[in-house]
FITI-929935 format. One record per residue (C-alpha): x, y, z. Coordinates in steps of 0.001 Angstrom, whole numbers, plus 524288, in hexadecimal, padded with zeros to 5 digits. Example, Ala and Ser with C-alpha at 12.3 -4.5 7.8 and 13.67 -1.06 7.14 Angstrom:
// FITI-929935
<<8300C 7EE6C 81E78>>
<<83566 7FBDC 81BE4>>
END
This chain:
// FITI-929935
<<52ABE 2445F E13DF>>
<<539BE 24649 E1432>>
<<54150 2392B E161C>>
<<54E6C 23BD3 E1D80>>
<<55A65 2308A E1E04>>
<<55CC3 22B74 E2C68>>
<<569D1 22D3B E2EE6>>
<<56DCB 220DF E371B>>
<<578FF 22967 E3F0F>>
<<57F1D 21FA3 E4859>>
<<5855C 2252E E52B6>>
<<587C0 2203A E6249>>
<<57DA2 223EA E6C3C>>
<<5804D 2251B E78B3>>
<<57BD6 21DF3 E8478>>
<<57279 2273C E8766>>
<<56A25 22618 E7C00>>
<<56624 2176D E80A9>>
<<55BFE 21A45 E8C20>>
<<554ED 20F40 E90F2>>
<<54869 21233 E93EA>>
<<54314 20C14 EA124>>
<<534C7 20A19 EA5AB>>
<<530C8 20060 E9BA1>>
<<52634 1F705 EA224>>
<<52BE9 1EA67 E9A58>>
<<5383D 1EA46 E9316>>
<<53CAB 1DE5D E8BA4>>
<<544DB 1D492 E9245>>
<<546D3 1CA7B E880D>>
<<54613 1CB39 E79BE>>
<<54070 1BE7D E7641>>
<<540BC 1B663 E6973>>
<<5338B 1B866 E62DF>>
<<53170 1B237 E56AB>>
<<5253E 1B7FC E5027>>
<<51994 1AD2F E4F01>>
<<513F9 1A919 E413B>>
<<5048E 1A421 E4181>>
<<4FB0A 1A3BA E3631>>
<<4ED7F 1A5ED E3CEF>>
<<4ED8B 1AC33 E4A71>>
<<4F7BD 1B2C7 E5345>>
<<4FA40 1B92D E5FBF>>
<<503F4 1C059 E64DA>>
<<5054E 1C72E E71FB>>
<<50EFF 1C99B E7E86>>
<<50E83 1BB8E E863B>>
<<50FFF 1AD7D E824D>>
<<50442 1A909 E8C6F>>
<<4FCC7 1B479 E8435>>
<<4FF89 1B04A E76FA>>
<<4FB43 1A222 E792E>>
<<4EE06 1A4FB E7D10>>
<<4EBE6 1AE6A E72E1>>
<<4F140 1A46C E6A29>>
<<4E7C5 199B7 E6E84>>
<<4DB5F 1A3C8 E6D40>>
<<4DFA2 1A491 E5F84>>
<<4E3E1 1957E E5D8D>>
<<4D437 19299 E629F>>
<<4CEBD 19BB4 E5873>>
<<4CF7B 1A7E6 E6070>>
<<4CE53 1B4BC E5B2C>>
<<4D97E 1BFB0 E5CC2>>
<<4D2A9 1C6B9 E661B>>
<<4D0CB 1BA56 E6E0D>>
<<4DE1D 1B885 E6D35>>
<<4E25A 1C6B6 E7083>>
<<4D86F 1C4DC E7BEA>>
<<4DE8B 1B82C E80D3>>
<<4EBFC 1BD5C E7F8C>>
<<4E86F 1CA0B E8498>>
<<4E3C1 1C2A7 E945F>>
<<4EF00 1B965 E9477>>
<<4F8A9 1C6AC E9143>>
<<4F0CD 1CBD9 E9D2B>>
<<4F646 1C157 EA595>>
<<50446 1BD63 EA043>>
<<50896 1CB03 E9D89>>
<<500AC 1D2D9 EA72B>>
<<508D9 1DE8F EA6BD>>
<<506A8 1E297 E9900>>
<<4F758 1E00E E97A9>>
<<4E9C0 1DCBC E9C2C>>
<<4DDCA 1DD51 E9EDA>>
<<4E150 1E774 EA875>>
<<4E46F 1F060 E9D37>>
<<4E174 1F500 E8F8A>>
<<4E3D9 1F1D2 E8171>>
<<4E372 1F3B9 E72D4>>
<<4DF1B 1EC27 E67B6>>
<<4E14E 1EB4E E5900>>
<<4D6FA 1E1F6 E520C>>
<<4D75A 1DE5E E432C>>
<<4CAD3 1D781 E40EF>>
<<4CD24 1CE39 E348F>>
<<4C045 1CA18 E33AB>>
<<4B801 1D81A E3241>>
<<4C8BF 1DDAA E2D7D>>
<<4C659 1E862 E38ED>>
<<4D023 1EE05 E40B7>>
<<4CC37 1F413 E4EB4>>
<<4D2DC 1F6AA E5AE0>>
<<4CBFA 1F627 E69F1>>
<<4D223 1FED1 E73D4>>
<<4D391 1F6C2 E815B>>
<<4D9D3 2033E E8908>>
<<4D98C 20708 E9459>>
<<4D1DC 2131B E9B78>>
<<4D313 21E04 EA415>>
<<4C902 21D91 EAE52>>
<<4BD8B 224A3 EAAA9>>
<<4C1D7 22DDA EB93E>>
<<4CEE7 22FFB EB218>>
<<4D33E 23D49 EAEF1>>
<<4DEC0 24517 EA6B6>>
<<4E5AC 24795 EB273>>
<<4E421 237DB EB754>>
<<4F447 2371E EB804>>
<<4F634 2445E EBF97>>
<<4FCF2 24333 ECC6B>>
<<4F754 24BDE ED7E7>>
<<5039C 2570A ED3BB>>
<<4FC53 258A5 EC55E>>
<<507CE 24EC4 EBFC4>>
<<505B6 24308 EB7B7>>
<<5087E 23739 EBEEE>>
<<5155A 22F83 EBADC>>
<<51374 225B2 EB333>>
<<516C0 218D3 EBDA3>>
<<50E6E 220A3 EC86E>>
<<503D1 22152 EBE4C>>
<<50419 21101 EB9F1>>
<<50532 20BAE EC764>>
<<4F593 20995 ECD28>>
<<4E87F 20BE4 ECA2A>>
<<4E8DD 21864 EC597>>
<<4EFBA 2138F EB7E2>>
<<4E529 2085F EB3B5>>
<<4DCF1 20C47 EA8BD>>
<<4CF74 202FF EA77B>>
<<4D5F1 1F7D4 EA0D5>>
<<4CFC7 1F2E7 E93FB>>
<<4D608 1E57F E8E49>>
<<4CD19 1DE90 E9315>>
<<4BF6D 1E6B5 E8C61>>
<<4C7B2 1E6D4 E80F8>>
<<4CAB1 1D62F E8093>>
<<4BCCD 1D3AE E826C>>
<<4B737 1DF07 E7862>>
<<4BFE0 1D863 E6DC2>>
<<4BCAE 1CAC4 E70B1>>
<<4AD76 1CDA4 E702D>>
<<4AF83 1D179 E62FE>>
<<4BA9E 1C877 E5DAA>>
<<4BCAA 1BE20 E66C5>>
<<4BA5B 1B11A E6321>>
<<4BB87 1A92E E6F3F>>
<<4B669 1AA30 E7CD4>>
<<4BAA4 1B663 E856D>>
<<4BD5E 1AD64 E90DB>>
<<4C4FC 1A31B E884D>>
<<4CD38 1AD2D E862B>>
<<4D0BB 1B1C4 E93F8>>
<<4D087 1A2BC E9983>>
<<4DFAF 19FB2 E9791>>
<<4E428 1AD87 E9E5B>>
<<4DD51 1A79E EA871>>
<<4E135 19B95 EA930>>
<<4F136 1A1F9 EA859>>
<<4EBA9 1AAD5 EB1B8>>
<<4E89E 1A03A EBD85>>
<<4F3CA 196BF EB89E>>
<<4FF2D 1A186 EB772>>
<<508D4 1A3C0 EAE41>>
<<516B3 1A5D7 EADE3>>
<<51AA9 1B3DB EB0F1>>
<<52448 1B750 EA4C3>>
<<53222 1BCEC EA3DD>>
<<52C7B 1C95D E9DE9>>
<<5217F 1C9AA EA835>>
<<52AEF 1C727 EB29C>>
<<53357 1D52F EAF2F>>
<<52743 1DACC EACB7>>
<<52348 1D8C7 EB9E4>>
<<530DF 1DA8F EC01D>>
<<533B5 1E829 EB91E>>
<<523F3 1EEF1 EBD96>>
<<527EA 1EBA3 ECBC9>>
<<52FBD 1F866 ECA98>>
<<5222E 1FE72 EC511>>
<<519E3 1FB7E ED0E2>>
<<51477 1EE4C ECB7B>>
<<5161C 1E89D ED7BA>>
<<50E8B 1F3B3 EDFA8>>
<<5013A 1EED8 EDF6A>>
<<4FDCD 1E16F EE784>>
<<4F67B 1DAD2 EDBA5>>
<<500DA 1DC95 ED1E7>>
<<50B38 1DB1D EDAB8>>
<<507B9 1CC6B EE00D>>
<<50602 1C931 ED1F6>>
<<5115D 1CC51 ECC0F>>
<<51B9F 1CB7B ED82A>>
<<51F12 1C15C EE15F>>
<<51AED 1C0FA EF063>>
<<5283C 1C7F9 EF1A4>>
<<52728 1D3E2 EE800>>
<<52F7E 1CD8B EDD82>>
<<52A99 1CE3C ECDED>>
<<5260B 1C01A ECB44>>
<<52F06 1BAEF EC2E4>>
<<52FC3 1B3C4 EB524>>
<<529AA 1A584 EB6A0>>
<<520DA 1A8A6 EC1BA>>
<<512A3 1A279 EBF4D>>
<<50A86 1AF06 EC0F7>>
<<4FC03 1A91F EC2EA>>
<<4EFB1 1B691 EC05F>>
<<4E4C0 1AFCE EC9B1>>
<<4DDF5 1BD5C EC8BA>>
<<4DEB3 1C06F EBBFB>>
<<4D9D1 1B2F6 EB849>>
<<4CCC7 1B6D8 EBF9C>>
<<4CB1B 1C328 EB90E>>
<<4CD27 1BD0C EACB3>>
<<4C3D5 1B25B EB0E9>>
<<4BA67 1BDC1 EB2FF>>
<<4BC27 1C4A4 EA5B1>>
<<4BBAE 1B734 EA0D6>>
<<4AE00 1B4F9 EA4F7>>
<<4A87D 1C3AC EA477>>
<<4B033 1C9B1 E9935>>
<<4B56F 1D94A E9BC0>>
<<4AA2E 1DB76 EA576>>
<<4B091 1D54F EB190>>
<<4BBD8 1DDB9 EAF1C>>
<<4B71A 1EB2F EAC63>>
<<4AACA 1E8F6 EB418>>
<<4ABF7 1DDC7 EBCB9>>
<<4B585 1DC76 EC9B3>>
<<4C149 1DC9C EC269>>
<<4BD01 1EBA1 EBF83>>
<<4BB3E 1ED36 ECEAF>>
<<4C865 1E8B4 ED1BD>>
<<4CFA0 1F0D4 EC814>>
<<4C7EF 1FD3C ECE6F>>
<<4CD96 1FA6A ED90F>>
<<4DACC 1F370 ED64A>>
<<4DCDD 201DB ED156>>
<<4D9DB 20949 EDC8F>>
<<4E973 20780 EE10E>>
<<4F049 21195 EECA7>>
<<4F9B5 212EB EE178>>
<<4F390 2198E ED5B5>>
<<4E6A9 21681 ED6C9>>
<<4DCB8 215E9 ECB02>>
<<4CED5 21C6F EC9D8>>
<<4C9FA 2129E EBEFD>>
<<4BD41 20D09 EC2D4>>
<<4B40E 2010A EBFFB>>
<<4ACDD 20989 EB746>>
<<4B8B7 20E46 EAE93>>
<<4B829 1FE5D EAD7B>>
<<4ABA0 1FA36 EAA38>>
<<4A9EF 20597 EA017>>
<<4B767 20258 E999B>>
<<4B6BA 200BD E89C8>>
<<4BF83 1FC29 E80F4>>
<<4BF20 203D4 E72A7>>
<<4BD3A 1FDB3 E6591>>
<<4C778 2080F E5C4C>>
<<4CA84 20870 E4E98>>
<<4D823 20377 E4C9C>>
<<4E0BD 20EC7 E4894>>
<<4E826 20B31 E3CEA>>
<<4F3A3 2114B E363F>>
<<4F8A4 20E13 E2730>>
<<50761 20B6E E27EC>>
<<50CF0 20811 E18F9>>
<<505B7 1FAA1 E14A6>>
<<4FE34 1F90F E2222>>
<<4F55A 1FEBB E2B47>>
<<4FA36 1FED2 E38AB>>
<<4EECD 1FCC7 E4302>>
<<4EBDB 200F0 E5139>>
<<4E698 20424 E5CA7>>
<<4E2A7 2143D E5D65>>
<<4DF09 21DB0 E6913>>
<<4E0A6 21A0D E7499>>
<<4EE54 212F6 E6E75>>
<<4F796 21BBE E6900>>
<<4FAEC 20EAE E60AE>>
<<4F69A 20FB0 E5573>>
<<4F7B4 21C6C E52BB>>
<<505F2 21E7C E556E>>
<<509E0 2107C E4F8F>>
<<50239 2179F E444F>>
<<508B1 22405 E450B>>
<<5158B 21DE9 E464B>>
<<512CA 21751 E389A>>
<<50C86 22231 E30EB>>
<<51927 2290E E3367>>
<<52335 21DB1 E2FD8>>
<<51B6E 21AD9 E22FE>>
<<521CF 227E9 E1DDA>>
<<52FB3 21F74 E1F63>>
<<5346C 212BC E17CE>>
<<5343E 20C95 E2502>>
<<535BB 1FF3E E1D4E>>
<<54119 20418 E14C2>>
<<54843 209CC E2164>>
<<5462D 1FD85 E294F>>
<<54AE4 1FB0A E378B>>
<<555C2 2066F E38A4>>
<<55898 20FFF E400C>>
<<55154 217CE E36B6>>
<<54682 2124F E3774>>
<<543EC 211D9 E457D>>
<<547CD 21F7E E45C3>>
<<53A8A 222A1 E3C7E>>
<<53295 217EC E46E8>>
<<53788 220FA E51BA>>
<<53434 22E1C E4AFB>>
<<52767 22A52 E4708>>
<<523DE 22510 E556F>>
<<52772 231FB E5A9F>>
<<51DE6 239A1 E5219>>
<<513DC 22DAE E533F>>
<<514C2 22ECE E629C>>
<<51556 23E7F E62D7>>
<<5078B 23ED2 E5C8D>>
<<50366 23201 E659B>>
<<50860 238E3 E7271>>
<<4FF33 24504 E7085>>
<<4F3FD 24161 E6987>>
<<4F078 231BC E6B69>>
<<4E8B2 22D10 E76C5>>
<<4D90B 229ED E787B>>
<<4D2CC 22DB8 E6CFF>>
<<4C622 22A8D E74F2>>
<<4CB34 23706 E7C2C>>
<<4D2AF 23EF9 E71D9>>
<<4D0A6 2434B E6493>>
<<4DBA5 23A1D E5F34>>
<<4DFDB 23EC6 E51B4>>
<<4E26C 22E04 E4CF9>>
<<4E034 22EDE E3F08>>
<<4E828 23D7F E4086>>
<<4F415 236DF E4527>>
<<4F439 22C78 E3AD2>>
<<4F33C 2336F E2E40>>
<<4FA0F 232C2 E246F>>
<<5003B 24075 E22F9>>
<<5007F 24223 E3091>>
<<50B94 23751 E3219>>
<<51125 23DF3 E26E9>>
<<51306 24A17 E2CF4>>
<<518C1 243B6 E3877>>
<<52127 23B69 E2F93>>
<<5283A 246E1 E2972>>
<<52BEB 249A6 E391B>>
<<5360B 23DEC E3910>>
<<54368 2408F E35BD>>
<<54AC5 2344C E3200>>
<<5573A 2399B E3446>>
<<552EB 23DB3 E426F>>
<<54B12 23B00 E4D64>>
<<5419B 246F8 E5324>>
<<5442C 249FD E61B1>>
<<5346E 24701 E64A7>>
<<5285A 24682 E5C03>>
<<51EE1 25078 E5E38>>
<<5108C 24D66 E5B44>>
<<5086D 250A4 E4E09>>
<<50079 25D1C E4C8B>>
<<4F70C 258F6 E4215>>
<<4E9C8 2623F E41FA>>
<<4E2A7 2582D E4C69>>
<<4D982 26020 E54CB>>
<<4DE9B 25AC9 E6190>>
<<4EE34 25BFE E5E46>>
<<4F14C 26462 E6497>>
<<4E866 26250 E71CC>>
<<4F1A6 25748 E7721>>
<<4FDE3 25812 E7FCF>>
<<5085C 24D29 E7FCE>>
<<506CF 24125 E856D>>
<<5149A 2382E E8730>>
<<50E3A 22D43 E912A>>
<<51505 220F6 E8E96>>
<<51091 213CF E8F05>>
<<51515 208AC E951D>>
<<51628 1FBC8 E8F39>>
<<50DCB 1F087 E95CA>>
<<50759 1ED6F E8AF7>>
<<505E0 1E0B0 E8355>>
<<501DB 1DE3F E749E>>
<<4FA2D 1D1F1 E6DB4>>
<<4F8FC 1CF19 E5FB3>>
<<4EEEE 1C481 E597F>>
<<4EA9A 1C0B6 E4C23>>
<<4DEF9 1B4D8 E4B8E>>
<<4DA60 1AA5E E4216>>
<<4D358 1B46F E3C10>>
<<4DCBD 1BF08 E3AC4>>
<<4D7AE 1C6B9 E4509>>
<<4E282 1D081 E4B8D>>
<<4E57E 1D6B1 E5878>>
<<4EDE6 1DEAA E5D4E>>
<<4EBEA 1E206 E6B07>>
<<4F3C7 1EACE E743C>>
<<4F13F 1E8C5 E8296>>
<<4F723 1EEC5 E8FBE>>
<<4F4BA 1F3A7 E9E23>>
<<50069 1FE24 E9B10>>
<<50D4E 1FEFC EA1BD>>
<<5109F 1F005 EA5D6>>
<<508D5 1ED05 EB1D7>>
<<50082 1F7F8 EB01E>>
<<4FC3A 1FE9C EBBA7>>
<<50335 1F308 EC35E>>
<<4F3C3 1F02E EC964>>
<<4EDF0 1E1FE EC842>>
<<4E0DA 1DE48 ECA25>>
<<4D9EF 1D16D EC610>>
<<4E6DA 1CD5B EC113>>
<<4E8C2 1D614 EB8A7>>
<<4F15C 1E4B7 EB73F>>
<<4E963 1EF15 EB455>>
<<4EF38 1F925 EAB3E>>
<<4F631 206FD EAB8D>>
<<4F08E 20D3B E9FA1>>
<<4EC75 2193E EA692>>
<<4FC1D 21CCA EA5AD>>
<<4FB25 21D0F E970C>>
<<4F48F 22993 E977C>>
<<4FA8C 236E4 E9825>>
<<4FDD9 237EF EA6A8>>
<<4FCEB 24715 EA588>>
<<4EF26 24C0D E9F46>>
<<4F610 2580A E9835>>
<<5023C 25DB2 E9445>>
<<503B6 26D95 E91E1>>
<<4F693 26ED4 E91F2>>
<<4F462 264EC E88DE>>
<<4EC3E 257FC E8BE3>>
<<4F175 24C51 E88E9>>
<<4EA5C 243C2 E7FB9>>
<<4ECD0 23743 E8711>>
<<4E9C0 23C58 E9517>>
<<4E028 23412 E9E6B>>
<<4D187 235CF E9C41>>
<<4C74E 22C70 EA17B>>
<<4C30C 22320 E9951>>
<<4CF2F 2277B E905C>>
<<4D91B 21B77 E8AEF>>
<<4E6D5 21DCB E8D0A>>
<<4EE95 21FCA E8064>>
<<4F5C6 213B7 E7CAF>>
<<501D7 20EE7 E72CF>>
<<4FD02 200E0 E7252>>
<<4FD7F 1FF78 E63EF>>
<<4F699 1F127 E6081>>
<<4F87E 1F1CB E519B>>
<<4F338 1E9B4 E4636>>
<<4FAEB 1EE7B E39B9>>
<<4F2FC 1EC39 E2BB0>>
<<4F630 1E88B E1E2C>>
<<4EBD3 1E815 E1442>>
<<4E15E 1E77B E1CFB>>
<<4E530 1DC63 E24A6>>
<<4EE4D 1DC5A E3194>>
<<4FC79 1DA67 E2F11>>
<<502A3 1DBAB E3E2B>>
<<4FBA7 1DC9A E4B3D>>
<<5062C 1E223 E5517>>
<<50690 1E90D E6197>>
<<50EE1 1EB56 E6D83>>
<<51045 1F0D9 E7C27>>
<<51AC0 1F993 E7F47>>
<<51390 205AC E8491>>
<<513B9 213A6 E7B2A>>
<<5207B 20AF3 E7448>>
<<5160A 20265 E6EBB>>
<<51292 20A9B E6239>>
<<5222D 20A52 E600F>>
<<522FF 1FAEC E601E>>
<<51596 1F929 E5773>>
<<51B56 202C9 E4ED2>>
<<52966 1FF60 E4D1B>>
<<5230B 1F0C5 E4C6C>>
<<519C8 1F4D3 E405E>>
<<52580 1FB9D E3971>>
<<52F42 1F01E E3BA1>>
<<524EB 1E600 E352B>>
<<51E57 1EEE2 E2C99>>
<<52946 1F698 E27C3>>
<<53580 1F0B8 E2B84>>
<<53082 1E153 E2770>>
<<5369B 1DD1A E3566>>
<<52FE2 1CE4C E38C8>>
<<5296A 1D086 E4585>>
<<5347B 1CACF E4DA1>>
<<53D25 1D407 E47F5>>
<<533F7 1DFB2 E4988>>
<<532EF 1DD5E E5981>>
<<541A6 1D884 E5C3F>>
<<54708 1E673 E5484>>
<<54761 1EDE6 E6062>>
<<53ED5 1FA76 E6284>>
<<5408B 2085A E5E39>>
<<53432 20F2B E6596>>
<<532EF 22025 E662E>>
<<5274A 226E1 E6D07>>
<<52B79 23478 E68AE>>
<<536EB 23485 E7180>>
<<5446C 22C3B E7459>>
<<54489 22110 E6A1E>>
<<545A3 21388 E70D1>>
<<54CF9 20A15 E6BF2>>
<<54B8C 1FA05 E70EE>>
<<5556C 1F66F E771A>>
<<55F89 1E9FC E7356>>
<<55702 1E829 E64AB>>
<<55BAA 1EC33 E57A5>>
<<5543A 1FA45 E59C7>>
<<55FAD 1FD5D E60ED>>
<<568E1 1FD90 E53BC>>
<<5612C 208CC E4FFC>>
<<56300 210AC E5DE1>>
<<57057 217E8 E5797>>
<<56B86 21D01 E4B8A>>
<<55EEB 2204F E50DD>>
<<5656E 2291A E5C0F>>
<<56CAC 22DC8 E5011>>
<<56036 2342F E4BCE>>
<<55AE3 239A8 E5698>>
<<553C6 23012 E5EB1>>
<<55744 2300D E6CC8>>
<<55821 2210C E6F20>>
<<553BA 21773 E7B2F>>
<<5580B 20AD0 E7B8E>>
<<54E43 2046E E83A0>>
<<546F3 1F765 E8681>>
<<539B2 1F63E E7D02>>
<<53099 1ED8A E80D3>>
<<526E4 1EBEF E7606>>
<<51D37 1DF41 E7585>>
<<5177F 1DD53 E66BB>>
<<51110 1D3C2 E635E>>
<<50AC3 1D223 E5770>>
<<506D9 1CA20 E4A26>>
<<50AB4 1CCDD E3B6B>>
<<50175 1C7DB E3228>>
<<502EB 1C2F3 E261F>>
<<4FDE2 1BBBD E1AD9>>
<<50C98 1B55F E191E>>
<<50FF9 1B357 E26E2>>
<<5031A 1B26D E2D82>>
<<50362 1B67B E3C84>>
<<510F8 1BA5C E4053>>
<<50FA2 1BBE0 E4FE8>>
<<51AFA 1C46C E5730>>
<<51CF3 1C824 E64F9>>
<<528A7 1D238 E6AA8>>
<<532E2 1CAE4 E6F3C>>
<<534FA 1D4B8 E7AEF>>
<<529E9 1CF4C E8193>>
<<52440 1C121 E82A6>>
<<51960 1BF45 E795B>>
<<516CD 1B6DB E6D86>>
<<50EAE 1B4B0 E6300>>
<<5071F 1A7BE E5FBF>>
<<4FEAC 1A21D E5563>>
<<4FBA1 1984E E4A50>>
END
């Protein structure tokens, strides 16, 4: 392949290049001090202080890493409700160093088995906008954390299910302090109807419509009785039980209302999947496949930057122009062909070979940036079937990272969608908007669209839990929310540690450089902005915008042992001994 110089022209831009982009569900409102965390046998590492420190004692008591993922996982439920839950769905990443297996379980959500391509089509033949389509019933997919905490735990957990629900219950019926980053959270979705429904609304407002504020003791009686219920009867008193009946009905809203039934509950599964894994220089880069788009375009994005001394061109302008080029041709090929491979011939090993990303490689210019990507057209039977799909996704989401004793590893995405989800409560808890992550139209020129709603079918996802290899044995377990701009962070994270030999607390206080195969977007008041000139230079129309990422993950090493980090645009930690 033909290496070209990048000429770093600088030259003045003018005010109109720097768009900021509004919309975001959470932007960052402090950027916090966050040392990264040293431990020798066990760590966690995950989006809430309150979190941490249970997962932290599950693991101080001899707990496993699922435990402590699980433990974690219910008190995230009820500190930072708008990002995850039982109410919703997940993804894990599990290295087990005992039998040295990797495997991932897929905890997303469903379409109701009723559901049908044309599920977002308003009564003119239109798709639905996007806001109509979250607010109500109509948007909640059957949620599966909860099938997926207890399917891991019957096979790795070391102490009792209950045990591990028991002090999200106790926080739940003593309260805990709402948050500054809760607070805005809760202050900014009042625009975005969170405030429409009764439930939600006398939770997380005052008598007189007003946002409860930062400080306020926010007590969960309700959800401390469902919990009390799963406690005692595992996953059956949720997806079987009268916390099934309620969310049946909870659904059946005047605004949008849903047609998933108790049924589309009690038959709900969660999917055992091999991990799909991607070589990248001395490592192997691990993941989470169909239904995530994760993996594979994290993957894609690094088969195409191995044909570049990404390590010799370091942080530069340069070399966030190659980051951006190869995410365009990485989401291109994601945009028309990933979604449910349950549903879809999905061409996964296809999309990661090795001359494939070479082809695609000799596509980047390094002098400058292509307008937009346009997807591959290897010899796969169903390339040419598919139309287009852009649907974004939003970013309440919330990532946790543990290694145990025993060097087991997770890395587990989880999230009910935009924050707030479909703004409906019931038992305590949201209840996700995952059905908006499919396609809201079904077809495009005549063209289906791969990710359009099916029943049964699993939205397509960019929740990209990762475990990264070396040897054999896991080097990095790392993750993030942030909506479709997740495989960007993961990505430009793996590059900054892998190639770039940035500590952790350097790598996530850079600033973000992010492209979907469209306007590069560049974090606003960080160091990425240095690199906004000469990047406009070549080509790249530039946003200046607010990125809210949340990693949180652990290096490890035989030198340094656990090295815990958490993004200091959020409020999490990492703890451990």
């Amino acid at each position: 392949m033909k290496i070209l110089s990048f000429s770093l022209v600088m030259m003045l831009m003018t005010s109109s290049a720097l768009a900021q982009e509004v919309g975001q569900p959470e932007e960052t409102f402090a950027l916090k001090k966050q040392p990264v965390v040293k431990a020798e046998k066990y760590m966690v590492s995950a989006a809430n202080p309150l979190a941490v420190e249970v997962g932290y004692e599950v693991l101080k008591a001899g707990g496993s890493a699922i435990d402590a993922a699980i433990a974690t996982q219910f008190m995230l439920n009820l500190v930072e409700p708008q990002s995850s839950g039982i109410g919703g769905g997940a993804f894990l990443v599990y290295w087990d160093a005992h039998a040295k297996k990797r495997t991932t379980f897929d905890g997303r959500e469903t379409a109701p088995a009723a559901a049908t391509p044309d599920y977002w089509m308003d009564p003119s033949g239109q798709p639905m906008k996007w806001w109509d389509a979250v607010v109500g019933g109509r948007s909640v997919g059957v949620p599966g954390t909860l099938k997926l905490l207890e399917a891991v735990h019957k096979r790795y957990g070391k102490q009792a299910w209950a045990d591990l629900i028991t002090p999200t219950i106790t926080k739940a019926k003593e309260g805990f302090t709402i948050t500054p980053r809760l607070a805005s959270a809760i202050a900014k979705a009042q625009e975005k109807s969170l405030d429409l429904f009764p439930e939600t609304k006398a939770y997380f407002f005052e008598p007189d419509g007003s946002p409860k504020k930062a400080g306020t003791l926010l007590k969960n009686e309700e959800f401390a009785e469902s919990l009390s219920k799963i406690a005692k009867e595992g996953s059956k008193a949720f997806y079987q039980g009268t916390i099934a009946t309620d969310i049946v009905n909870r659904i059946k809203t005047e605004k949008n209302p849903g047609i998933l039934t108790v049924e589309d509950l009690s038959t709900y599964e969660i999917k055992e999947r091999q991990a799909v894994c991607a070589p990248y220089r001395a490592y192997e880069v691990c993941g989470m496949g169909p239904p995530s788009s994760g993996a594979l375009t994290v993957g894609q994005i690094l088969g195409i930057l191995e044909h570049f001394d990404m390590e010799g061109i370091g942080a530069t302008a340069h070399g966030f122009h190659l980051l951006a080029e190869a995410s365009k041709l990485a989401f291109a090929d994601r945009n028309l062909y990933m979604a449910d491979s349950d549903f879809i011939s999905m061409p996964t090993k296809g999309l990661l070979s090795k001359d494939y990303l070479m082809s695609r490689a000799q596509l980047v210019n390094q002098d400058q940036a292509m307008e937009k990507a346009k997807a591959g057209a290897p010899s796969w039977k169903e390339a040419k079937l598919w139309a287009v799909d852009t649907q974004p996704e939003r970013a309440g989401t919330s990532h946790i990272s543990v290694v145990d004793a025993a060097g087991n590893v997770v890395s587990m995405t989880t999230t009910i969608e935009t924050g707030f989800g479909s703004r409906l409560m019931t038992g305590g808890f949201l209840l996700n908007n995952e059905l908006t992550d499919f396609s809201l139209a079904p077809s495009r020129n005549g063209r289906p669209i791969a990710n359009r709603v099916e029943g049964g079918k699993r939205p397509r996802s960019s929740m990209s839990p990762t475990i990264v290899f070396k040897d054999g044995q896991p080097v990095l377990a790392i993750g993030s929310p942030g909506g479709s701009r997740i495989i960007g962070y993961v990505a430009q994270s793996l590059v900054s540690l892998l190639d770039w030999k940035m500590t952790p607390e350097e790598a996530l206080r850079y600033g973000h450089i992010v492209n979907r195969n469209g306007a590069t977007d560049v974090e606003e008041k960080s160091q990425a902005t240095a690199h906004a000139e000469a990047l406009t230079a070549a080509g790249h129309k530039i946003n200046i915008r607010n990125l809210n990422s949340g990693l949180h993950g652990i290096l490890i090493s035989k030198a340094d042992g656990l090295l815990g980090f958490a993004d200091p645009r959020r409020e999490g930690t990492a703890m451990g001994d």
